[in-house]
C-alpha positions in Angstrom: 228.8 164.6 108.5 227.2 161.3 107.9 226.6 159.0 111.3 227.8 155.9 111.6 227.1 153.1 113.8 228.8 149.9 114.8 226.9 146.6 115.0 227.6 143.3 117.3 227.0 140.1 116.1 226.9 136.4 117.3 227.2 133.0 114.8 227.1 129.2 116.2 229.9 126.7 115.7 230.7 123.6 117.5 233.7 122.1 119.3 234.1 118.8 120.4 235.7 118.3 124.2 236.2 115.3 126.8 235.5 117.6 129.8 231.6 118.4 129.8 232.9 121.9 130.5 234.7 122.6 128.1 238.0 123.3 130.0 239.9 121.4 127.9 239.3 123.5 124.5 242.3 125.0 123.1 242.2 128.3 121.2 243.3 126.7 118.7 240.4 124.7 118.5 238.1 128.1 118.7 239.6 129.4 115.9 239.8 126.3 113.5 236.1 125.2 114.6 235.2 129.0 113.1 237.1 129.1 110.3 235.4 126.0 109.4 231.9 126.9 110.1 232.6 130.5 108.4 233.8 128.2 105.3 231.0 126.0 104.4 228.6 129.0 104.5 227.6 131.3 101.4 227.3 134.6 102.1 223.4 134.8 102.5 223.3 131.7 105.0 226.0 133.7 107.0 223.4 136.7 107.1 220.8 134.5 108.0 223.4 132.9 110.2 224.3 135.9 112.1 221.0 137.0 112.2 220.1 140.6 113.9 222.9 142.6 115.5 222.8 142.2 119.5 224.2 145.4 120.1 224.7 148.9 118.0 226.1 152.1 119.0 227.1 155.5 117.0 230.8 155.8 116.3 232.1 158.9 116.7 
């Protein structure tokens, strides 16, 4: 049986607000502010991008 593993990782978008928290941000405005970023990049600046996972574990 050949082990598996599951990685976490992060990317960096943006998403403009009028409250300096950020309460006002919508999901809506998560997801279309990803979509976007994920868009524009090929898939080696989305590697480079994501960089190293954050997190791994084995999957059982």
């Amino acid at each position: 049986m050949t082990i598996r593993y599951s990685h976490a990782y992060s990317v960096g978008f943006e998403v403009s607000s009028s409250q300096s928290d950020g309460e006002d941000v919508t999901g809506n405005q998560l997801r279309m502010a990803i979509i976007n970023r994920l868009s524009k990049l090929t898939d080696s600046e989305l590697a480079e991008a994501c960089g190293a996972p954050f997190d791994t574990h084995e999957v059982e």
